[in-house]
C-alpha positions in Angstrom: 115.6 38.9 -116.7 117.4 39.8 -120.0 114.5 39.0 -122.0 110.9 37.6 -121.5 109.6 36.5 -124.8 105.9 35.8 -125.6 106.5 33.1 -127.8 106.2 29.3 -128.7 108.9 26.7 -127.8 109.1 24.1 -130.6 107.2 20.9 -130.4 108.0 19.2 -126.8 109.6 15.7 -127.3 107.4 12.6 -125.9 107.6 12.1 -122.4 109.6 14.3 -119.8 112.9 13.4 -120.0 115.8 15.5 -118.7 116.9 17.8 -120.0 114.1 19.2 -122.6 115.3 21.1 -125.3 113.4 24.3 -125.6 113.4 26.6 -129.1 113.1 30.1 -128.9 111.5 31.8 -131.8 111.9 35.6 -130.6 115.7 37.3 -130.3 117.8 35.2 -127.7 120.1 34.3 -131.0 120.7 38.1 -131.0 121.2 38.6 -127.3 125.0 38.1 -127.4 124.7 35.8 -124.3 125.5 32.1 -122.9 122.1 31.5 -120.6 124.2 28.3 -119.5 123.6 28.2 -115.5 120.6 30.9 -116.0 117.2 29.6 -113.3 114.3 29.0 -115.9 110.8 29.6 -115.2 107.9 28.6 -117.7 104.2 28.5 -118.1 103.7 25.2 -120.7 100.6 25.3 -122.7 99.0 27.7 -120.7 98.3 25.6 -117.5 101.1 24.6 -115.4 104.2 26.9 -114.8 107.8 24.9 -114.0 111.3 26.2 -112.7 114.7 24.3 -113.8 118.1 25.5 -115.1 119.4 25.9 -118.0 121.8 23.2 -118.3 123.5 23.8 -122.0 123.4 26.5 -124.3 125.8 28.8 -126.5 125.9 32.1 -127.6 124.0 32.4 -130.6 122.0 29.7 -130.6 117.7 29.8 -130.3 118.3 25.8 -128.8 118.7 25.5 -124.9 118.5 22.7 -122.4 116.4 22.5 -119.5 116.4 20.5 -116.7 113.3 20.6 -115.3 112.0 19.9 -111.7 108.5 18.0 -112.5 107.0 14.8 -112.3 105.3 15.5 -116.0 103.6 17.8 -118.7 100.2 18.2 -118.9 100.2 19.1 -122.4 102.5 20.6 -125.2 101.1 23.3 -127.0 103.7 24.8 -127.9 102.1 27.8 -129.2 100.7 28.7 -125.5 103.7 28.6 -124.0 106.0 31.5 -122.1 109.3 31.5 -120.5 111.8 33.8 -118.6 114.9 33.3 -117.4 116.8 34.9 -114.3 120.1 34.6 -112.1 123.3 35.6 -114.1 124.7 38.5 -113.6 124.8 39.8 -117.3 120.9 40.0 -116.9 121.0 42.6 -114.5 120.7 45.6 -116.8 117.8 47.2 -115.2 116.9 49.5 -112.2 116.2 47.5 -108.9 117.4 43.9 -110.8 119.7 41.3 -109.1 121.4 37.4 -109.3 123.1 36.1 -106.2 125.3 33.1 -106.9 125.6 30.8 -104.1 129.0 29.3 -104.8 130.8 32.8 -104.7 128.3 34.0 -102.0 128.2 37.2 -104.5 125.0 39.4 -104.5 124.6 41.7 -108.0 122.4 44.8 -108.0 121.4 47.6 -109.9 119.7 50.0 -107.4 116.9 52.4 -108.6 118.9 55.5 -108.7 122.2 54.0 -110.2 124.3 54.7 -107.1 126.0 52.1 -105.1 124.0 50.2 -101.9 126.6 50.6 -99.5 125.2 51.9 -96.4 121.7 52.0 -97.6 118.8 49.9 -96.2 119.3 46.9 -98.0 117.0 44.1 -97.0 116.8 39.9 -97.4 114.4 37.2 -96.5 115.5 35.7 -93.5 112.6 33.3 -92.1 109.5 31.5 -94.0 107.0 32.5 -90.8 107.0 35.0 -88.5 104.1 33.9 -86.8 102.4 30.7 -86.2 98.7 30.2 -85.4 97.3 26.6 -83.6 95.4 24.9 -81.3 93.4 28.7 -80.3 89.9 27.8 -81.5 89.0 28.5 -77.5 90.2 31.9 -77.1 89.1 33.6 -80.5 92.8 35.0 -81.2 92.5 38.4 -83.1 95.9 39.3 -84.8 95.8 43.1 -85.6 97.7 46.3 -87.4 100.9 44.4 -88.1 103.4 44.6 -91.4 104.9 41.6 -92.3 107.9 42.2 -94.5 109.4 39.8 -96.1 107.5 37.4 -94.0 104.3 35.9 -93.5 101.6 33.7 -91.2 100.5 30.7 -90.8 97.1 29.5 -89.1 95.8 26.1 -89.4 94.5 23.2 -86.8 92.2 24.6 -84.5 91.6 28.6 -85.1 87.7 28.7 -84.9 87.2 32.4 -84.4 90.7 33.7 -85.5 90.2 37.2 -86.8 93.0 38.7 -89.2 92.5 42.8 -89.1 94.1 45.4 -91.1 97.7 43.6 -91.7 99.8 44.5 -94.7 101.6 41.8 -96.1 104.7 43.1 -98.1 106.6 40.4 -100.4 105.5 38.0 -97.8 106.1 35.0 -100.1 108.9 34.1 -102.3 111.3 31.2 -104.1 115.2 30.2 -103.7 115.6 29.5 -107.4 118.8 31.2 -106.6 119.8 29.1 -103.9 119.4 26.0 -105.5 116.0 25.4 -104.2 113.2 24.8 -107.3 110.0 24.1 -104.6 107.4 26.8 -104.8 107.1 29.8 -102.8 105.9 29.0 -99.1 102.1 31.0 -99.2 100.4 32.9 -96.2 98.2 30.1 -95.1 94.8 29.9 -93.0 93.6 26.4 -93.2 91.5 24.4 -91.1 88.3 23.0 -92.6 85.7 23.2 -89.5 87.1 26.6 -88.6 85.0 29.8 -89.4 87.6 32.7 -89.4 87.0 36.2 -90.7 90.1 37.9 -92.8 89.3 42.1 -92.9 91.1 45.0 -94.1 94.2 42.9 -95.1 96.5 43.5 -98.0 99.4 41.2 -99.8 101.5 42.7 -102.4 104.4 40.9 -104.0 104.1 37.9 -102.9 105.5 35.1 -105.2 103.6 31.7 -106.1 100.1 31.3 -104.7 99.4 34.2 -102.4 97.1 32.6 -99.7 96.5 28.6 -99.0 93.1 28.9 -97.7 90.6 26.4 -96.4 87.6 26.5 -93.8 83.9 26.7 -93.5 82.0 29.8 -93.6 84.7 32.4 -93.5 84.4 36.3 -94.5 87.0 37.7 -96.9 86.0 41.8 -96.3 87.3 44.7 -97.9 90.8 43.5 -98.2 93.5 44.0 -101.7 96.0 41.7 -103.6 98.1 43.4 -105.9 101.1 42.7 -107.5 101.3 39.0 -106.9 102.6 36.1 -108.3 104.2 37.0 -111.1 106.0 33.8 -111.6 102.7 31.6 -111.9 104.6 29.5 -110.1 102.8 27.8 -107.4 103.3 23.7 -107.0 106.0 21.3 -108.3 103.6 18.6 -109.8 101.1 18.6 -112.9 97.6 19.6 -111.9 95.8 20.8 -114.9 94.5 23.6 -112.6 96.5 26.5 -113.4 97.9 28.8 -111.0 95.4 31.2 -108.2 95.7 34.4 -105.6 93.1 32.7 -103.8 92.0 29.2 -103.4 88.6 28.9 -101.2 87.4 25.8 -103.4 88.2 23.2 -100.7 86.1 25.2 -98.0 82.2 26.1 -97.9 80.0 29.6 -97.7 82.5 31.4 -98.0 81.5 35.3 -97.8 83.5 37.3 -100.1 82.8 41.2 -100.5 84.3 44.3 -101.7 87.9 42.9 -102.5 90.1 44.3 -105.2 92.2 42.1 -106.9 94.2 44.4 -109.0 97.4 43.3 -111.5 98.2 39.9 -110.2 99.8 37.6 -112.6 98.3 33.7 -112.5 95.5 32.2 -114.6 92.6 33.0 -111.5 92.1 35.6 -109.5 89.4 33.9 -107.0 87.8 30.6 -106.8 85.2 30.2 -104.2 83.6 27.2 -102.3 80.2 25.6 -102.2 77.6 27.6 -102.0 79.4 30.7 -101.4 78.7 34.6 -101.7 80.4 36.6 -103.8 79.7 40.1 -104.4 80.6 43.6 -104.7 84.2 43.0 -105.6 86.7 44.4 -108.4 89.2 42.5 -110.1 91.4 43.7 -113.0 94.8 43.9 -114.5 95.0 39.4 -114.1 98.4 39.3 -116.2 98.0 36.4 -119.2 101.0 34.6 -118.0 98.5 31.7 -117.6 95.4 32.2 -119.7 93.0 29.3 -118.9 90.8 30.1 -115.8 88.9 33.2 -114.9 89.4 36.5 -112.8 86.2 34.6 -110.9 85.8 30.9 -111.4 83.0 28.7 -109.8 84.5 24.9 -109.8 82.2 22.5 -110.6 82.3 20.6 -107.1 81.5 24.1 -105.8 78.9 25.2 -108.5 75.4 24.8 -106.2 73.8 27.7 -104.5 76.8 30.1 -105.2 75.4 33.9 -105.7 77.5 35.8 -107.7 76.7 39.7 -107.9 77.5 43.3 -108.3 81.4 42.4 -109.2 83.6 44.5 -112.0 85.6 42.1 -114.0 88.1 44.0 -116.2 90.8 44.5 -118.9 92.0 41.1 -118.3 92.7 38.8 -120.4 90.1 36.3 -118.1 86.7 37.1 -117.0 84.1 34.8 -115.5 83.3 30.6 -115.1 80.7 28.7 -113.9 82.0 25.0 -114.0 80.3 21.7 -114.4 81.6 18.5 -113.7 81.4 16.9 -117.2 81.6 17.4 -120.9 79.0 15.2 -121.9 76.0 14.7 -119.0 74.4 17.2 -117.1 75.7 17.6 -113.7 72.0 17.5 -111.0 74.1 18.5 -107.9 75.9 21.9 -109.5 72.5 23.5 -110.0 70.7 26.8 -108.3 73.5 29.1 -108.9 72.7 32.8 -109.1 74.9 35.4 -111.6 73.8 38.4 -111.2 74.4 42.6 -112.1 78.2 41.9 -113.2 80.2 43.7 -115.4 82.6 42.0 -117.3 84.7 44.1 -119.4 87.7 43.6 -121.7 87.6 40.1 -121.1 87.3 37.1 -122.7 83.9 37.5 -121.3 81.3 35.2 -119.4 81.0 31.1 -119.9 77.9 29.8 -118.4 77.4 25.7 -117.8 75.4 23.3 -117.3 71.8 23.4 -116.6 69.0 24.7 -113.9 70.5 28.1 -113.0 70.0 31.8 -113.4 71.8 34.5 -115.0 70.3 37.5 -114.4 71.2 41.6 -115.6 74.6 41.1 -116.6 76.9 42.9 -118.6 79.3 41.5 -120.7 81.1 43.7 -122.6 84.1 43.8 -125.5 86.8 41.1 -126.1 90.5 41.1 -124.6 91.5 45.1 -125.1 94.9 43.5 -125.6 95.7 40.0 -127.9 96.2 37.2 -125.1 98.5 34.7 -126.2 96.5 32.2 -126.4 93.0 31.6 -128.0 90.2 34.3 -127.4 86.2 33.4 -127.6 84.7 34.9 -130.5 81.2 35.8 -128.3 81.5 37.1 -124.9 78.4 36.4 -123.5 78.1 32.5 -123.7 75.7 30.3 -122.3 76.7 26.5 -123.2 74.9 24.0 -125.1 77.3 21.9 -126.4 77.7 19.4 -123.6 74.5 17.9 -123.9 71.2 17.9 -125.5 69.4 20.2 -123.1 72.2 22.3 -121.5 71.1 25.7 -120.2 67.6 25.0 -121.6 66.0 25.1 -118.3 68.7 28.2 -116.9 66.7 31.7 -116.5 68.3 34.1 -119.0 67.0 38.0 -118.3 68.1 41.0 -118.5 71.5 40.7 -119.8 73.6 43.2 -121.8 76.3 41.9 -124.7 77.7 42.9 -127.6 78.5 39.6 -128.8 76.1 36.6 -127.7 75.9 33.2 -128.3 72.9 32.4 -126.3 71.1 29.3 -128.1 68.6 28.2 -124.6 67.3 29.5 -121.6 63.8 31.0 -120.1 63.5 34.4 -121.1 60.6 35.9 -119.8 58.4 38.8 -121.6 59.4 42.2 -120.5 62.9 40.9 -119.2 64.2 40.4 -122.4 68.2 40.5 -123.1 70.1 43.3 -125.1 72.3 41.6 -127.4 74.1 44.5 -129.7 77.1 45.0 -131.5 77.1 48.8 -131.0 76.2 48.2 -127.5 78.4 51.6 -126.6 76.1 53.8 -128.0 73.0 52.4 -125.5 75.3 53.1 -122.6 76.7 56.3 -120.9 80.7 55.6 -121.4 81.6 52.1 -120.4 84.7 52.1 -121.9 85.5 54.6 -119.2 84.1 52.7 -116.3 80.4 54.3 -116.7 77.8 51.5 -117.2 74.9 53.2 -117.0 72.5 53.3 -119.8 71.6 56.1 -122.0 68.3 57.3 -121.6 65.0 56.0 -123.6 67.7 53.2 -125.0 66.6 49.6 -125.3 68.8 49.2 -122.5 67.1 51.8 -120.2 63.5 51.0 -121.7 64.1 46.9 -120.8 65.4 47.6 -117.7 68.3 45.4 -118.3 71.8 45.6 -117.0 73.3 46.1 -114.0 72.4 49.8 -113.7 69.2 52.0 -114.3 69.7 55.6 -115.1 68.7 58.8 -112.9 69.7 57.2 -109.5 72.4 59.2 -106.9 74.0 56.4 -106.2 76.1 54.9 -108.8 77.8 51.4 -107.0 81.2 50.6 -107.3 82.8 47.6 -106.0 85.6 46.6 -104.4 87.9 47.8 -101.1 87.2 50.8 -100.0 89.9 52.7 -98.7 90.7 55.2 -96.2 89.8 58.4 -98.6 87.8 58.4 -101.7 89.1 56.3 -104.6 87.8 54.8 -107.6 87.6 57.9 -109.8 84.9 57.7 -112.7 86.4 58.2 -115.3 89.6 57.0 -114.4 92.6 59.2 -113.3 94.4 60.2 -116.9 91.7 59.3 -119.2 92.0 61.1 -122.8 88.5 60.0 -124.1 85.9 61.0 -121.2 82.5 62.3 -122.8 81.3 65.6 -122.3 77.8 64.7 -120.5 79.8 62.7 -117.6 79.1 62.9 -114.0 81.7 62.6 -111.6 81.6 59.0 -109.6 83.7 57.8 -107.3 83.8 55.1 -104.1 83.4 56.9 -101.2 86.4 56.3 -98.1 85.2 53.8 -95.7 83.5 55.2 -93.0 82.9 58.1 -94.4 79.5 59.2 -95.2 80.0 63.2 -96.2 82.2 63.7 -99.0 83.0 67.2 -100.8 83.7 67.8 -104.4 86.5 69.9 -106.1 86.5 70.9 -109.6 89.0 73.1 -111.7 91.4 73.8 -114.6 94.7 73.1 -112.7 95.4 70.7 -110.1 96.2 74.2 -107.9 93.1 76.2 -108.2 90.4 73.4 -107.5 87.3 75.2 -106.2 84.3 73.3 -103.9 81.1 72.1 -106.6 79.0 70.7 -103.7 79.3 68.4 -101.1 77.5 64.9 -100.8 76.0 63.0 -98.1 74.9 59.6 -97.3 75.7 57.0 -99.8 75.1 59.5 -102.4 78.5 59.6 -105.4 77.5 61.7 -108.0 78.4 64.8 -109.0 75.9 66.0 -111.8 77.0 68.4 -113.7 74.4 71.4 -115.2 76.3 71.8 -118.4 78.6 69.5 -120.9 82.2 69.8 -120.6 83.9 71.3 -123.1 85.4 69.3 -125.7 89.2 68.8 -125.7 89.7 70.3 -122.0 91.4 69.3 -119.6 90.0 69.1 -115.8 91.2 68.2 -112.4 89.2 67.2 -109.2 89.0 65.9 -105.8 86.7 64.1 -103.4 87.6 65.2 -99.7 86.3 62.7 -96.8 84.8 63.8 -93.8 84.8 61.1 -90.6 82.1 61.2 -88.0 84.3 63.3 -85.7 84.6 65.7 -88.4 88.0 65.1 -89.4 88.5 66.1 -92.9 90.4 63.7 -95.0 92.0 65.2 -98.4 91.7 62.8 -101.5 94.0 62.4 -104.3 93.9 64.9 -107.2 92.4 63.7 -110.5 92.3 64.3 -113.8 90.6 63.7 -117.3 90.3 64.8 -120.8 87.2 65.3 -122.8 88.2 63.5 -126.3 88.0 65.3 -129.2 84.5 66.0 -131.3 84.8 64.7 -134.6 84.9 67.5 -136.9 82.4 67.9 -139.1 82.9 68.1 -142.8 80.3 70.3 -144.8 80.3 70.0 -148.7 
């Protein structure tokens, strides 16, 4: 779109009629255009996100109309609101940008190199499903190493058994706001509520609106990735208060879900899980603040009894974690007996623990937002409730946790499993802001034993998908400010249990440190790097057959000493 303003509309008028008048408060006076006939898409007081078209508006002007395809507004704070708008030709002004107007049957494109699309492979949606799933709950269907492309699945009414293995999902979702047509996007969907069904190995990426409908009992979400989805937010045509998700397993039941990434997805919650589910060892980061009420992992309150949640990296988002309850003023007996455990939430908005009779155990919470969200941001980010009633979280085991900001009022705490609560929390631990949670040696943090990590082990876990070669460099690829004392860490490539490490001053000349074996994934180092250098390295994979697999090439910078200053 032309622009994409974080900013507040002025106050919505009472009721829904249409059209709604909508104020700018950014530049769209200044952008020299009529958005008259423009598709409209907005996320209104953080929750719900709506398309409509803009029905009158002149150049000049901050004021539009908006007719609106809804059956109400939740809310109208005004202040929490965003907005883009798409469709007319004069917006596309970018690389790989287009508008199609149906009238004229005229497509408009700017390709990525500049140059004209004639005779290049040019590509449209064409159907909603290219495969349908039913009635197979006898014969255990397996559907396996396909692409769907513009396309997508769907499964639902009798697939007991259905196994989905190692299928990418490209842009398998997406709207006709162009066409005319304001419905959401039609998602991948595997739904049948007595069904156990196992999803491994799978990818989406780009889908639009809610990635996956999802309900069963007992399924296993394995080592799969969503990235780049639903950027819109916009994912139902009806007030719901609920905000916008990649994946919805709230209406199904012990749900398994391990080592997943979730990586740069745009709505307000990355996963939501069902009753009594299993969620562990998965990374999530990058959740966009187009919607900023919900959680990168969120525990509903119907859901919100003997869920385990453990050993998951929440990070730089503007969301982090939930546990729900099912009332503001009463304590809520059947959402009890839930287990958080050994996360690391990062560059959040941190961790908000509810109601009563549960445990929440070696976590680390760490630092606000890294960027301003647009909406309102917790000033503690480890925070177990009290304010619903007298005796929340009073009887809720509280051990072992790690925070630079708490508000932790209740709780059993007991002696020798105390909680770290510090505001220069950075200098107990190795180099967290660079993805390194360990703690520092002879620290409060080492000497309580609290957090999610002790120091001196080999094996340093990192969660999430674990790919074909070695991935999840620590520190990341790029960084400027890794310490000199670090040791190299990385995931190790699935199936791989022998990995070999490469080390040098150009990405060229890299020359074999050592090789590791087993689930070992660290790479001491004898002596400190030097400060201000530059380094590049590489984890190579080898299979059981012996087949070698070469791993990307890394790099970091060892930040600066702080000069010293004698007088």
């Amino acid at each position: 779109s032309s622009f994409d303003k974080k900013a507040a509309w002025g106050p919505f008028p009472g009721g829904t009629p249409d059209p709604i008048t909508f104020t700018d408060v950014g530049d769209l006076a200044n952008a020299s255009l009529d958005v008259t006939g423009a598709s409209f898409v907005g996320n209104i007081a953080h929750m719900d996100t709506f398309a409509g078209t803009v029905t009158s508006h002149r150049e000049g002007s901050n004021m539009f109309d908006v007719q609106l395809h809804i059956n109400k507004i939740g809310n109208s704070i005004a202040g929490n609101s965003i907005y883009f708008l798409e469709g007319l030709p004069a917006f596309v002004d970018q690389p790989e940008e287009w508008a199609f107007d149906p009238a004229s049957q005229t497509l408009w494109l700017q390709t990525d190199d500049g140059l004209s699309p004639a005779g290049r492979d040019l590509r449209h949606k064409v159907q909603t499903y290219a495969l349908n799933v039913t009635n197979a709950e006898h014969v255990h269907v397996k559907v396996q190493d396909m692409q769907f492309f513009g396309t997508t699945l769907k499964a639902q009414d009798g697939i007991d058994g259905l196994t989905l293995e190692s299928l990418q999902f490209r842009y398998p979702s997406s709207g006709k706001r162009m066409l005319g047509e304001w419905r959401g996007a039609a998602p991948t969907v595997i739904s049948d509520k007595g069904s156990k069904f196992t999803v491994f190995n799978c990818s989406w990426y780009g889908a639009e609106g809610h990635t996956l409908a999802y309900e069963g009992t007992s399924p296993v979400f394995r080592n799969n990735l969503w990235e780049y989805n639903d950027w819109t937010g916009l994912d139902r045509d009806v007030h719901s208060g609920l905000g916008g998700w990649i994946l919805d397993a709230s209406g199904g039941a012990n749900d398994l879900f391990e080592r997943n990434s979730m990586i740069s997805n745009g709505p307000s919650v990355a996963y939501t899980c069902g009753r009594g589910a299993l969620v562990r060892m998965n990374r999530m980061t990058g959740q966009a603040d187009i919607q900023n009420d919900g959680a990168l992992i969120q525990v509903r309150a119907a859901n919100a009894v003997n869920t385990v949640v453990d050993h998951n990296w929440m990070y730089e988002s503007a969301k982090g974690f939930r546990l729900d309850s099912c009332s503001n003023t009463a304590f809520c007996p059947d959402q009890v007996n839930n287990t958080i455990s050994s996360n690391v939430v990062m560059g959040t908005n941190g961790m908000m623990l509810k109601n009563d009779y549960n445990y929440y155990l070696n976590n680390m919470a760490l630092f606000g937002p890294f960027d301003k969200p647009h909406g309102s941001s917790p000033s503690h980010v480890f925070r177990v409730d009290t304010g619903r009633f007298a005796t929340e979280n009073a009887h809720s085991t509280v051990e072992g946790n790690v925070a630079d900001t708490a508000d932790q009022k209740r709780g059993v705490t007991r002696k020798g499993h105390e909680n770290i609560y510090d505001a220069a929390i950075d200098e107990q631990l190795r180099d967290p802001r660079n993805l390194d949670f360990r703690p520092r040696v002879g620290s409060q943090v080492d000497q309580k034993g609290a957090g999610a990590y002790a120091a001196g082990e080999k094996q340093y876990w990192i969660p999430g998908r674990q790919e074909w070669r070695a991935s999840v460099p620590v520190p990341p690829h790029q960084s400027k400010t890794a310490k000199p004392d670090l040791d190299l860490m990385f995931l190790p490539a699935y199936g791989c249990d022998t990995h070999s490490i490469f080390l040098g001053s150009s990405p060229d000349k890299l020359e074999l440190q050592g090789t590791l074996r087993g689930s070992d994934n660290i790479w001491f180092k004898s002596e400190d790097f030097k400060s201000g250098s530059t380094h590049y390295w590489r984890v190579d994979a080898t299979t059981s057959t012996g087949d070698v697999i070469p791993g990307e090439v890394w790099s970091f910078t060892v930040e600066q000493a702080a000069r010293e200053v004698v007088v």
